[in-house]
NUBAZA-405228 format. One record per residue (C-alpha): residue number from 1; residue in one letter; z, y negated, x negated. Coordinates in steps of 0.1 Angstrom, whole numbers. Each point is the difference from the previous one (the first is absolute). Example, Ala and Ser with C-alpha at 12.3 -4.5 7.8 and 13.67 -1.06 7.14 Angstrom:
> n  res  Z  Y  X
> 1  A  78  45  -123 .
> 2  S  -7  -34  -14 .
This chain:
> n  res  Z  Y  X
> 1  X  -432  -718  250 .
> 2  X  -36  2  -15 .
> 3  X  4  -38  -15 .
> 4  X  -36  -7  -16 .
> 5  X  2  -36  -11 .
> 6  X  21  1  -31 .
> 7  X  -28  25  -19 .
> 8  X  -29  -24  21 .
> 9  X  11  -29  -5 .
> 10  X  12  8  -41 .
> 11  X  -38  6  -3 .
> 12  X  -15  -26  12 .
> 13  X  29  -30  -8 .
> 14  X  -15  -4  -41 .
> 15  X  -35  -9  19 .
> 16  X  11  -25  18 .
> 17  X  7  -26  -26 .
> 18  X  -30  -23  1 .
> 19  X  -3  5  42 .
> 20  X  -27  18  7 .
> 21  X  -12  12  31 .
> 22  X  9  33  14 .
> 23  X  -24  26  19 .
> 24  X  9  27  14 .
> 25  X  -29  28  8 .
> 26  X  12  9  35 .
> 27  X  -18  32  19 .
> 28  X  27  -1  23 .
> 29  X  14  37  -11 .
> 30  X  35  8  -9 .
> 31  X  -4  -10  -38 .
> 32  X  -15  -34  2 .
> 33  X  22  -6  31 .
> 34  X  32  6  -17 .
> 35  X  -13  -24  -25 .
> 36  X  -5  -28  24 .
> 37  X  33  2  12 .
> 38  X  11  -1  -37 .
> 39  X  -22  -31  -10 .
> 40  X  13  -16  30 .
> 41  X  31  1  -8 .
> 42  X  -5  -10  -43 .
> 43  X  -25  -31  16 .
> 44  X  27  -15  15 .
> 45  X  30  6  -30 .
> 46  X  -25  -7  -25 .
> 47  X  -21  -29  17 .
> 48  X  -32  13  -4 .
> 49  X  -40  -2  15 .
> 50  X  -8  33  15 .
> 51  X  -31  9  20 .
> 52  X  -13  39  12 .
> 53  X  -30  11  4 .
> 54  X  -9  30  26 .
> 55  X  -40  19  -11 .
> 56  X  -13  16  28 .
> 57  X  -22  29  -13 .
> 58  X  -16  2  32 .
> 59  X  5  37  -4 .
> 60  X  24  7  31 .
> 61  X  -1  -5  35 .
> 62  X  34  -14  -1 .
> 63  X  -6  -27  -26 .
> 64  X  -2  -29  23 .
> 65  X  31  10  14 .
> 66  X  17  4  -42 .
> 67  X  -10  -38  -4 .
> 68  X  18  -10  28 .
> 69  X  30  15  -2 .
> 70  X  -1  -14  -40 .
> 71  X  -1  -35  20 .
> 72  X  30  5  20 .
> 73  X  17  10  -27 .
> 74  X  -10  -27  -27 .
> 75  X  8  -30  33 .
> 76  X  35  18  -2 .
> 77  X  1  -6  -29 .
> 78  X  -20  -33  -3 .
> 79  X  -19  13  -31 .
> 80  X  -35  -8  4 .
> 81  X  -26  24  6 .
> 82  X  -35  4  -10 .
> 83  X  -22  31  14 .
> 84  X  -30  7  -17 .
> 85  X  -29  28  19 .
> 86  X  -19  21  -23 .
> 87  X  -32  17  5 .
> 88  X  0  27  -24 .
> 89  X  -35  16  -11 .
> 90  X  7  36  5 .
> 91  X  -39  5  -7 .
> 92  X  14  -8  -36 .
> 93  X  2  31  -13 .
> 94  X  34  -4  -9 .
> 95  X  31  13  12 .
> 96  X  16  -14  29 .
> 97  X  32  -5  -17 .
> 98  X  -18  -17  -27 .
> 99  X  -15  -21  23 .
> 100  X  30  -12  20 .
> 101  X  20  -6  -33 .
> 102  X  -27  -22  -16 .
> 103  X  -5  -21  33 .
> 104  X  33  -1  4 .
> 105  X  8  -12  -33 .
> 106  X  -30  -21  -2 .
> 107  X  12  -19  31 .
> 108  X  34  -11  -8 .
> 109  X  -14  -14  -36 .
> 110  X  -12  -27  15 .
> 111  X  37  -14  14 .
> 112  X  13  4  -35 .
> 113  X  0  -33  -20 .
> 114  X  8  -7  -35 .
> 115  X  34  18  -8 .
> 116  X  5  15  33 .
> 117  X  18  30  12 .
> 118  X  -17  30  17 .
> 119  X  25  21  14 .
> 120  X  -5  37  12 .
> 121  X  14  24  16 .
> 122  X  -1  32  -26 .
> 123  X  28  25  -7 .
> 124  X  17  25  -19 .
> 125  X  -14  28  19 .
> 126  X  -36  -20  0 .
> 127  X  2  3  -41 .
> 128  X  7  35  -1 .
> 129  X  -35  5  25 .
> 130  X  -21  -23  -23 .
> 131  X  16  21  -32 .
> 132  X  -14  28  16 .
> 133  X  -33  -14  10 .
> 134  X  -4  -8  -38 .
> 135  X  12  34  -10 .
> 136  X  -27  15  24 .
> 137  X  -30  -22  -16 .
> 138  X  11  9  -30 .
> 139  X  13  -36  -15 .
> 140  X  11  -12  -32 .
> 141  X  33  -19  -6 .
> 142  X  -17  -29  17 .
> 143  X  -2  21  32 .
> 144  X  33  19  -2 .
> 145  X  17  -32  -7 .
> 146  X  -9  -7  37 .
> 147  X  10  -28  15 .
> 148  X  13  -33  -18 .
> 149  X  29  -20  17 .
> 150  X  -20  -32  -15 .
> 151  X  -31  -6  -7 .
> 152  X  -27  -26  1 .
> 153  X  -19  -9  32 .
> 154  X  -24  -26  5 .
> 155  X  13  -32  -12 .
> 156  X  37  9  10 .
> 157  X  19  35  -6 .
> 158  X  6  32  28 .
> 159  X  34  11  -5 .
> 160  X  14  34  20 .
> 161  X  38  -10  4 .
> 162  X  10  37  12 .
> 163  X  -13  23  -22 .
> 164  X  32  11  -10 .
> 165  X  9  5  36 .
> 166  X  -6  35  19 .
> 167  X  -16  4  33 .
> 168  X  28  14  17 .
> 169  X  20  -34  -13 .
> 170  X  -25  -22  15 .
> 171  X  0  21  35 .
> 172  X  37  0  0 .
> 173  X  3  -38  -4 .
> 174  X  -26  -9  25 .
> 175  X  21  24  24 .
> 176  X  33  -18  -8 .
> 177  X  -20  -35  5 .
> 178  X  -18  15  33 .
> 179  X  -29  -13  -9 .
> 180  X  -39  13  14 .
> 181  X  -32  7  -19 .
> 182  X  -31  14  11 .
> 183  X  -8  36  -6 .
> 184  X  -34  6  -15 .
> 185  X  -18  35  10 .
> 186  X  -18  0  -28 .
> 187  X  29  8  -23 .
> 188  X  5  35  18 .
> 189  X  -40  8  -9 .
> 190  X  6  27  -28 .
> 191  X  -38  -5  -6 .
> 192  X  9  -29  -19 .
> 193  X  19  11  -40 .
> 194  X  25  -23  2 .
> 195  X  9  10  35 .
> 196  X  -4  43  -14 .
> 197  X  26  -15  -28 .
> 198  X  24  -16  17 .
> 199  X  1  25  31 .
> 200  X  -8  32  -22 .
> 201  X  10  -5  -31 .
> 202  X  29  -19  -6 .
> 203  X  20  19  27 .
> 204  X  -8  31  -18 .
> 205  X  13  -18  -37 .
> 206  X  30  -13  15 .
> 207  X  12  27  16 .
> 208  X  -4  23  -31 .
> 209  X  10  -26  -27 .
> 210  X  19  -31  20 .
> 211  X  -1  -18  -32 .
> 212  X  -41  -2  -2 .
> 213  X  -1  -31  11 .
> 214  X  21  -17  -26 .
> 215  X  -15  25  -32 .
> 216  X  -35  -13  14 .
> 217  X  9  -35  -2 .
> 218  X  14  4  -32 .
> 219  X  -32  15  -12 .
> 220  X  -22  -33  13 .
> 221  X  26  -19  -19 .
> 222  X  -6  19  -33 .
> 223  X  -37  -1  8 .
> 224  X  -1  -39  4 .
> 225  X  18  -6  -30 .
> 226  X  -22  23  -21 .
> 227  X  -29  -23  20 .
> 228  X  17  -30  -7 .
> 229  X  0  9  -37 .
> 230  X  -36  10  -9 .
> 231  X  -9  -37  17 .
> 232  X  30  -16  -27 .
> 233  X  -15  22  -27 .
> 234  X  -38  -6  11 .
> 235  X  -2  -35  11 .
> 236  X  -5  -17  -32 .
> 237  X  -32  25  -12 .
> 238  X  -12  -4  37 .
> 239  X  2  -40  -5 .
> 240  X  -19  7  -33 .
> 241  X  -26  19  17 .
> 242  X  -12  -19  29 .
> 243  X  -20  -29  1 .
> 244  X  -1  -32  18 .
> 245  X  -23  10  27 .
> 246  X  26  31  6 .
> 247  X  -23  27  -20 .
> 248  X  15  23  -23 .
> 249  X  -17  9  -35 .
> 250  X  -12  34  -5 .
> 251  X  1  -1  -42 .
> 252  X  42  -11  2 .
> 253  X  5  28  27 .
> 254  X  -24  22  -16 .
> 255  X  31  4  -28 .
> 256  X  31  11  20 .
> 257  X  7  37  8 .
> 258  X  -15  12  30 .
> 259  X  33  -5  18 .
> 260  X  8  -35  -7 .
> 261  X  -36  -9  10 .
> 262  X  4  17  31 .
> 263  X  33  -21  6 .
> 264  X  -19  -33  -12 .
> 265  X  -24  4  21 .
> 266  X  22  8  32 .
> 267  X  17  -33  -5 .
> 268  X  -28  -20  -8 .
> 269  X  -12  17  37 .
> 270  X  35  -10  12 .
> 271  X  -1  -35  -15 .
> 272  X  -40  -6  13 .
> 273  X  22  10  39 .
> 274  X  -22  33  2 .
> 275  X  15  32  11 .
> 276  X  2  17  -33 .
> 277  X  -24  29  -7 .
> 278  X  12  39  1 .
> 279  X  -2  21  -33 .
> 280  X  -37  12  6 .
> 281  X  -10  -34  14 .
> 282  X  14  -14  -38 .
> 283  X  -16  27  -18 .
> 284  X  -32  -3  15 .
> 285  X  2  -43  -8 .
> 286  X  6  9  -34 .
> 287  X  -27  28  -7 .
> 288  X  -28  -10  26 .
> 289  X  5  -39  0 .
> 290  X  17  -11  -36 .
> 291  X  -19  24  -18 .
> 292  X  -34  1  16 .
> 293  X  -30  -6  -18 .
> 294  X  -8  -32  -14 .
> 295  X  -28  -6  23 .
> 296  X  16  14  33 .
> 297  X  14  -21  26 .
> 298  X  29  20  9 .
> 299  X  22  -4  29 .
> 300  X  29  16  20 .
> 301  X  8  -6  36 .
> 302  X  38  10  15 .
> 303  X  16  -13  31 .
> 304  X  5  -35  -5 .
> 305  X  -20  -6  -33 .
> 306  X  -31  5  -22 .
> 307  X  4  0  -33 .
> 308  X  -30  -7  -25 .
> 309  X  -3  -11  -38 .
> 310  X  -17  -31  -15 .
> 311  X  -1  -12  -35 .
> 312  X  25  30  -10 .
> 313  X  22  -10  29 .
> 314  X  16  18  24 .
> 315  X  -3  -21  34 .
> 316  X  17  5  34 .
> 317  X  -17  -8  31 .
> 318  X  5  -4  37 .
> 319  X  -29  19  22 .
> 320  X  -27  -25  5 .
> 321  X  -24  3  26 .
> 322  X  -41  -1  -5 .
> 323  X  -9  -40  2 .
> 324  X  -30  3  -14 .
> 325  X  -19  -5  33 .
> 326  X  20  -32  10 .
> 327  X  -16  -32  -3 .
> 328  X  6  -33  18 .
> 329  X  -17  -38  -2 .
> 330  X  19  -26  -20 .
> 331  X  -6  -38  3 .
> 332  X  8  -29  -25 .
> 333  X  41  -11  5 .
> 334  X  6  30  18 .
> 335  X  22  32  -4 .
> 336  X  -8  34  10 .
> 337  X  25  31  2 .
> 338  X  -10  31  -23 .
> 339  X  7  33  18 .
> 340  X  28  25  -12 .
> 341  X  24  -26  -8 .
> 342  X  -22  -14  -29 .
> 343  X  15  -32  6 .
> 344  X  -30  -32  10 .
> 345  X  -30  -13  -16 .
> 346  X  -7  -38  4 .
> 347  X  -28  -21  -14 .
> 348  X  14  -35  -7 .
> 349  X  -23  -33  -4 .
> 350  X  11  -17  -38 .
> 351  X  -16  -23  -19 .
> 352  X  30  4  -28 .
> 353  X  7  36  -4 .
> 354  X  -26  18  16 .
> 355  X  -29  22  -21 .
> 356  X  -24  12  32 .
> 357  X  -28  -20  18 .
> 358  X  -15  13  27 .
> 359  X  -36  -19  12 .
> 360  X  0  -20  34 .
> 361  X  -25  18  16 .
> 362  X  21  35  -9 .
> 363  X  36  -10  8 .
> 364  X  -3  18  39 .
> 365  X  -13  34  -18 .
> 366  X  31  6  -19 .
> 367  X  18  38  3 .
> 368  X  27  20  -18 .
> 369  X  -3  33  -6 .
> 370  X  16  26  -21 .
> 371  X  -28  21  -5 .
> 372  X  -16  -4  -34 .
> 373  X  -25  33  7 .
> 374  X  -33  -13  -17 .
> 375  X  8  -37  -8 .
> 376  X  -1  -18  -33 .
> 377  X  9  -34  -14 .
> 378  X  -1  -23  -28 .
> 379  X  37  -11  -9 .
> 380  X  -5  -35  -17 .
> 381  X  15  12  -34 .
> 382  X  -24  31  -4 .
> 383  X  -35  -1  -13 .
> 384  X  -17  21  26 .
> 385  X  5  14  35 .
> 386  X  15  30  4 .
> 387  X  9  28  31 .
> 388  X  36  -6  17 .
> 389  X  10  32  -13 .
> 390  X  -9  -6  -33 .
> 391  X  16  -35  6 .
> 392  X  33  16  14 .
> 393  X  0  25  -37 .
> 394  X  -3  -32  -20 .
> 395  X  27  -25  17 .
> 396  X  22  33  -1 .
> 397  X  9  7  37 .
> 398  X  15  31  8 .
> 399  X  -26  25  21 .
> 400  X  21  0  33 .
> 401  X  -1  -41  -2 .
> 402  X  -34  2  0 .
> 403  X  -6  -2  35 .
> 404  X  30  -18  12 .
> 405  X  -11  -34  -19 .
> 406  X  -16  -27  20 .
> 407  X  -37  -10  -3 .
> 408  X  -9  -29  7 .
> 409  X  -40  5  14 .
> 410  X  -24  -25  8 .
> 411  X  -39  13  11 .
> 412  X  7  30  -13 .
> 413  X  8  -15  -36 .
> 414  X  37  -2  -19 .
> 415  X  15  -26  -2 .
> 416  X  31  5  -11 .
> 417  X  25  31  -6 .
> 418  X  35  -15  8 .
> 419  X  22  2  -27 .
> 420  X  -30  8  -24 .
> 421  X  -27  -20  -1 .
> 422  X  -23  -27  14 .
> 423  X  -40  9  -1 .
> 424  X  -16  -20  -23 .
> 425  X  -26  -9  25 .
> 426  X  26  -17  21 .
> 427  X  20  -18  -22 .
> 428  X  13  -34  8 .
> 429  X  30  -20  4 .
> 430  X  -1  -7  37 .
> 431  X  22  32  13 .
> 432  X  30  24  -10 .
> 433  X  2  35  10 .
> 434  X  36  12  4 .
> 435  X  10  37  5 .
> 436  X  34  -5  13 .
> 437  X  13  36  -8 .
> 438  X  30  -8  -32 .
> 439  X  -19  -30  -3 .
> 440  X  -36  12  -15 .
> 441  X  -24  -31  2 .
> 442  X  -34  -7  -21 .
């Protein structure tokens, strides 16, 4: 008999110290089905909280029809279920896989609590496809190392309980448990690569060498640990090397060998929770963007990031869209929300701490903007006024904050630039401005 638990449940047993919560990622396919009979069955010897949670992609005609068969079988057995619908952007540009992975992901983060358990479905044979995948793109030991059996996730930790378990084990267990799942088309479409691995491939390896499997597993292994070593041997320079604010110094990287700079600056990617740039992607930060001229303002855009340089500092960013059209009316004791999750601006009456008056007759003309294209001011500590963007240069902002830092406008004069300054001409102690975006307030 194909008896799972012992190897699931060893897994999972040293997690369950403190209690935490359990959730299982359920599609309702063999894998994730097999595992909800097995959590099942550990919830009620080990006295647990367990939840799953079904995604509907939206991509299938039979999805409605997944979801409820994943709620029969959760009221069977009375573990409770949450279904969350997507609507995936396939306008994106990215792949559809991609885009189904990160909603799907991004959807069961939110039921994971401080030191909670995400559990999925994942295999022995889904390892040697994603070691393969690497291969193809031409990964690193990172890559190779494929998938972890821990690792961080949100606030809690995803664990995959049976990646030391083989497909054919899990089909022969849910056979001798006569259990159902549902049968998604899309895993026959060859279109897909990790369909063209696993129907294509992988056949074709194990026939020919039936050990494969187990020599490519090894191989992740020995690719991890060699990952796992360059962070022990790295981390303390890397610690060294970036700032507060999460930049990295050019000068301090500037004197490692070319590949220990590269590694640096994939876990300082890693660490930042970017994907982490490919070889020409790293060469062209360091030539074109750490080693521009002095008076460039050099940038590099990838997938998920832009990365730009500052004070000779490296700096990761997420893609920000243009704001510099927004504007919006603010009155006194009121709070306004800043677009592109730039947190809330509010302009607070006190007669204790506050540096900004504003006349009667002007209080209803009040605007913030983030536009500081041909505007100057007078900060109270300078002698004379000056343009914003000679302003900006002085007070040290970076060139991409530039125009993503509230202005507080009245009659088409400054009064204040939050976090910044107040204008001279406005000065007072009847109201606070306060940029609530990590706290930034003049």
């Amino acid at each position: 008999m194909s008896d799972l638990y012992p190897a699931f449940a060893g897994k999972l047993v040293k997690l369950v110290g403190s209690k935490p919560k359990l959730v299982l990622a359920l599609s309702g396919g063999i894998d994730s089905r097999v595992m909800l009979d097995l959590l099942a069955e550990f919830r009620d010897k080990q006295r647990v909280n367990c939840i799953a949670v079904h995604v509907n992609h939206g991509l299938s005609k039979n999805a409605a029809a997944w979801a409820d068969k994943c709620q029969i079988w959760c009221d069977e057995y009375q573990v409770p279920l949450y279904i969350e619908n997507l609507t995936l952007d396939i306008s994106s540009g990215d792949s559809l896989e991609k885009l189904a992975r990160d909603g799907r992901y991004h959807a069961l983060q939110k039921y994971i609590d401080a030191g909670d358990v995400l559990l999925t479905g994942q295999h022995a044979d889904d390892q040697v496809e994603t070691f393969l995948l690497a291969l193809k793109r031409g990964s690193g030991p990172k890559g190779l190392a494929a998938m972890p059996e821990v690792k961080p996730f949100g606030q809690g930790i995803i664990v995959r309980p049976m990646l030391d378990i083989s497909r054919k084990q899990v089909e022969e267990y849910a056979a001798e448990r006569k259990l159902h799942w549902v049968d998604d088309e899309s895993n026959l479409d060859t279109r897909f690569d990790r369909n063209f691995i696993r129907h294509r491939v992988t056949p074709l390896l194990g026939e020919r060498w039936p050990s494969f499997p187990q020599a490519i597993r090894r191989s992740a292994q020995h690719c991890a640990e060699q990952e796992a070593l360059l962070d022990e041997l790295l981390t303390q320079p890397l610690n060294l090397l970036v700032d507060s604010d999460n930049s990295i110094e050019i000068e301090g990287l500037d004197e490692y060998s070319e590949r220990a700079r590269n590694q640096l600056l994939r876990m300082w990617t890693r660490r930042c929770g970017f994907l982490m740039p490919s070889q020409v992607q790293l060469s062209k930060l360091w030539l074109e963007v750490a080693m521009a001229a002095a008076d460039a303002n050099p940038q590099l855009n990838t997938s998920d990031a832009q990365f730009r340089r500052f004070n000779n500092k490296l700096y990761i960013l997420k893609s920000a869209e243009d704001i510099s059209d927004w504007q919006t009316p603010i009155e006194l004791n009121t709070t306004v929300d800043l677009p592109d999750s730039l947190g809330s601006l509010t302009l607070k009456q006190s007669f204790t701490s506050g540096n900004i008056a504003i006349p009667e007759e002007k209080k209803g003309s009040l605007l913030v903007t983030f536009n500081p294209e041909g505007l100057s001011a007078h900060p109270l500590e300078r002698n004379h006024s000056r343009k914003l963007k000679k302003l900006f240069q002085e007070y040290k902002v970076p060139s991409w904050l530039r125009r993503r830092t509230p202005i507080l406008m009245c009659d088409g004069q400054v009064v204040a630039v939050a976090g910044l300054f107040v204008d001279r001409a406005f000065y007072g102690q009847e109201c606070e401005l306060i940029w609530d975006n990590d706290v930034q307030s003049v």
